[in-house]
C-alpha positions in Angstrom: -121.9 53.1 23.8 -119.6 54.7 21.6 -117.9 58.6 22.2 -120.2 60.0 19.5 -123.5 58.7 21.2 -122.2 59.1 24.8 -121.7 62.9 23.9 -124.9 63.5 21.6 -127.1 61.7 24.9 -124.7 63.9 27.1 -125.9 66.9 25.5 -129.4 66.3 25.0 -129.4 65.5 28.8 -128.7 68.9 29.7 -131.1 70.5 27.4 -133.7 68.7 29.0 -132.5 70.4 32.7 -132.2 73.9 32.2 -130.9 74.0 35.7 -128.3 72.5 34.3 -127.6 75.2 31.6 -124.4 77.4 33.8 -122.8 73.8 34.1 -122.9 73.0 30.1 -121.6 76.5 29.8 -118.6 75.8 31.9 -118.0 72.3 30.1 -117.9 73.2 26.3 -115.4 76.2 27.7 -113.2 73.7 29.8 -113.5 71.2 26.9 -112.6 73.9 23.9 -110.7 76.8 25.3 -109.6 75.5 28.5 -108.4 71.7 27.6 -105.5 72.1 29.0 -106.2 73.4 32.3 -107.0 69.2 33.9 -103.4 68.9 33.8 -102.0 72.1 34.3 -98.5 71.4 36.5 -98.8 67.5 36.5 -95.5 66.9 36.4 -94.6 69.3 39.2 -97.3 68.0 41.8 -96.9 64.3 41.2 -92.9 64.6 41.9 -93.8 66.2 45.3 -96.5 64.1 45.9 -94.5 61.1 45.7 -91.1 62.5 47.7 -93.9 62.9 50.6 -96.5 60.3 50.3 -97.1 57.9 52.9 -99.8 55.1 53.8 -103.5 55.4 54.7 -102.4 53.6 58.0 -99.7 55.7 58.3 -101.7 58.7 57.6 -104.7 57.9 59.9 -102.0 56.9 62.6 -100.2 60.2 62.6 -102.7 62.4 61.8 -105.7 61.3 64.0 -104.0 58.8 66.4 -105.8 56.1 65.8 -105.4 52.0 64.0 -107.2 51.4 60.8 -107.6 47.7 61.5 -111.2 47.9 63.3 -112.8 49.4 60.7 -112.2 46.9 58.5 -113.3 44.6 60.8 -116.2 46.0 62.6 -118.0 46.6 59.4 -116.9 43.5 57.3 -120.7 42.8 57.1 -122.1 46.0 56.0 -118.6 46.8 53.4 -119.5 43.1 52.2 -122.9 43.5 51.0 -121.6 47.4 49.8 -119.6 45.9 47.8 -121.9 42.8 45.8 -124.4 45.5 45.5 -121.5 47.6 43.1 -120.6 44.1 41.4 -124.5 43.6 40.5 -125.0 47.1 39.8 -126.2 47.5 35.9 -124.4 50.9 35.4 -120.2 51.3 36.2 -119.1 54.1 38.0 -116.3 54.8 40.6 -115.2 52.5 42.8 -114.1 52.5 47.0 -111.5 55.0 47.7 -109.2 55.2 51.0 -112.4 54.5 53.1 -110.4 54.2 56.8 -109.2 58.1 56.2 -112.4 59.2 55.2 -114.5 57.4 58.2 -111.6 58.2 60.7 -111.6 61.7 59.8 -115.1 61.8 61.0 -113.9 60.4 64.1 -111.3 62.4 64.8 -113.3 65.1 64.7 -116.5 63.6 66.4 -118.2 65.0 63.4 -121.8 65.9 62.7 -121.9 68.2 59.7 -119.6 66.4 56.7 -119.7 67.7 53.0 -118.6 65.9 50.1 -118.4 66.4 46.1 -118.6 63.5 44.2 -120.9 60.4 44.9 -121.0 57.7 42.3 -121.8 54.6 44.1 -121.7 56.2 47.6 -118.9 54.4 48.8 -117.0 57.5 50.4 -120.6 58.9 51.4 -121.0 55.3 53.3 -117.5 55.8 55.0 -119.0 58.7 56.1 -122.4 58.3 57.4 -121.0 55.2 59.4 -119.7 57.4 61.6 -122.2 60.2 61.2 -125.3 57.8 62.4 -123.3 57.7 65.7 -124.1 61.4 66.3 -127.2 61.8 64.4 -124.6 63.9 61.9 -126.1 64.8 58.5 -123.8 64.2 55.4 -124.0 67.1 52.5 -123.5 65.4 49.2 -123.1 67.3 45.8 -123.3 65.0 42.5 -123.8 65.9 39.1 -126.6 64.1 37.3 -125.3 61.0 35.0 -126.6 62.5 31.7 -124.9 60.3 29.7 -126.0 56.6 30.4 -129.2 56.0 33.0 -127.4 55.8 36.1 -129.1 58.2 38.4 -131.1 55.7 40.1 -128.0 54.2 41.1 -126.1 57.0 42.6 -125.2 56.1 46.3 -125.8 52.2 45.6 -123.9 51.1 47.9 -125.0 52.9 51.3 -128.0 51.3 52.7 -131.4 52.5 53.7 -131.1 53.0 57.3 -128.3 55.4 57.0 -129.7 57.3 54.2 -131.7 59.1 57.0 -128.7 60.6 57.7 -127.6 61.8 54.4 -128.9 65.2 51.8 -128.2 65.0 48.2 -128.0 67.9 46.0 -127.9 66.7 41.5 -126.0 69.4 40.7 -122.5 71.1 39.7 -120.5 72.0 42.6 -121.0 75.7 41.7 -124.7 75.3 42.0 -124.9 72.3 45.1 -122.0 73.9 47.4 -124.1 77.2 48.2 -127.5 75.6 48.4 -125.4 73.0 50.8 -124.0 76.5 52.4 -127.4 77.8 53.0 -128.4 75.1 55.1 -125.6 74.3 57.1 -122.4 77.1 57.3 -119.8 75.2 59.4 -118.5 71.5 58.8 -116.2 69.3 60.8 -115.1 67.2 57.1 -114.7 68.1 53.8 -114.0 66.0 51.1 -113.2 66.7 47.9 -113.7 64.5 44.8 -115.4 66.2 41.4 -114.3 68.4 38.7 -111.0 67.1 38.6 -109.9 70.2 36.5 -107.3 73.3 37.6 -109.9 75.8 38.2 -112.9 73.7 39.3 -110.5 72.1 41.8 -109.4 76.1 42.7 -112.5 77.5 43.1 -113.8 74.4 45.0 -111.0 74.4 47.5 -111.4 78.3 48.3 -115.1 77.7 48.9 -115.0 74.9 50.7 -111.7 75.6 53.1 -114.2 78.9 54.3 -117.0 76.6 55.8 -114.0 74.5 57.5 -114.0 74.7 61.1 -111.1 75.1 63.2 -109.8 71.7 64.2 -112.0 70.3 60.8 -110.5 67.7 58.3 -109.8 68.7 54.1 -109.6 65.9 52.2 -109.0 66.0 48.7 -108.7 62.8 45.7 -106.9 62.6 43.0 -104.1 65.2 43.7 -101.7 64.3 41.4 -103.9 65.2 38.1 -102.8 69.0 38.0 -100.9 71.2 40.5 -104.3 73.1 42.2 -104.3 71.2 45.5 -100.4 71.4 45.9 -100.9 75.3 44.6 -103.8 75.9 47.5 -101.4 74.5 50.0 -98.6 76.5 49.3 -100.8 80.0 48.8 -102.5 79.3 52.2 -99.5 77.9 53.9 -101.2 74.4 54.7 -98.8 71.7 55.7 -100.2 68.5 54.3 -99.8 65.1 54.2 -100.3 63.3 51.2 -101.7 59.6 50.9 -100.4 57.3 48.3 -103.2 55.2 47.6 -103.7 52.0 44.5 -101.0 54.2 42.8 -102.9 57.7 43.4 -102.3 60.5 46.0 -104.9 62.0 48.0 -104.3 64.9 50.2 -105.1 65.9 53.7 -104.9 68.3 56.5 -105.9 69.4 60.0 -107.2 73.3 59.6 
């Protein structure tokens, strides 16, 4: 599909959803007056990223006192088949993340309410509800809609029917998703972070979502080093961090 098409089938998409209408608002102003806010202070956050990064393992170990290695193993079956369902998959979309600090975080914190941003094939929401089924935790999902090729049917691919009992997903912006998600559930034990990659989506995101956090609760966030905001949130709220170097991008995290 070339850019041209992808944005005219982008655009008709969201006439079709007026529901959608406050979201195509925010894009043409992040896209025209605002396109340069995704990488507002990239420089600046990727040099401290890197002086502090440190391994998944690592992370998990010091963080949450626990060894990686079993999740790996004791779900080779279930992270096998996840993953030739994404290889026969018709439509491309994100792939697995750092899975271990995603599912660990969740049992860290025994979680049973865990709220996410950003689905694509569901392979973080799978990390997730493996440990959520445990507890018979519910996972809070917000995904946009994919507007621009017909991939809606496979959002959350990967995670298989008997967990999606488990699991709530609202199509919409963050800005529309996180209070309906709010209104059902106030408190959550995880948080992670992984849509509008921009300055002030990231910013206003963070602030919402650090609110609903509990005490004790894990904030994990993707895709730091593509503008200052999470480094910015940090240092305005006084948050020591640790940051995740992870297939050559940083993730960051913290105990609230």
């Amino acid at each position: 599909m070339s850019e041209i098409n992808r944005v005219l089938k982008t655009f008709l998409g969201y006439l079709k959803r007026p529901d959608l209408y406050p979201e195509l608002g925010r894009k043409i102003i992040k896209n025209t007056v605002n396109r340069g806010n995704a990488f507002k202070g990239k420089d600046k956050t990727n040099s401290w990223a890197s002086e502090r990064s440190v391994s998944q393992t690592e992370a998990v170990s010091r963080l949450f006192g626990l060894d990686i290695s079993e999740f790996r193993n004791g779900y080779a079956d279930v992270l096998k088949t996840a993953a030739q369902r994404e290889q026969d998959c018709p439509v491309k979309m994100g792939g697995p993340g750092a899975l271990e600090l995603i599912y660990y975080a969740c049992e860290f914190t025994q979680a049973k309410n865990v709220v996410e941003t950003g689905v694509a094939y569901g392979w973080s929401s799978l990390a997730s509800l493996l440990s959520l089924v445990k507890r018979n935790g519910i996972l809070y999902s917000s995904d946009m809609p994919y507007l621009a090729q017909d991939g809606d049917q496979y959002v959350g691919y990967v995670v298989p029917d008997n967990l999606k009992r488990s699991w709530k997903l609202f199509r919409f912006a963050d800005k529309e998703s996180l209070p309906k998600i709010f209104a059902e559930n106030s408190v959550f034990d995880v948080l992670h972070y992984d849509s509008d990659k921009s300055y002030n989506g990231r910013m206003w995101a963070y602030e919402a979502l650090y609110k609903h956090l509990k005490k004790g609760g894990v904030f994990i966030s993707d895709d730091i080093g593509d503008n200052s905001a999470y480094q910015d949130f940090c240092e305005k709220n006084n948050i020591d961090t640790t940051v995740v170097e992870y297939e050559g991008k940083y993730i960051g995290v913290f105990i609230k």
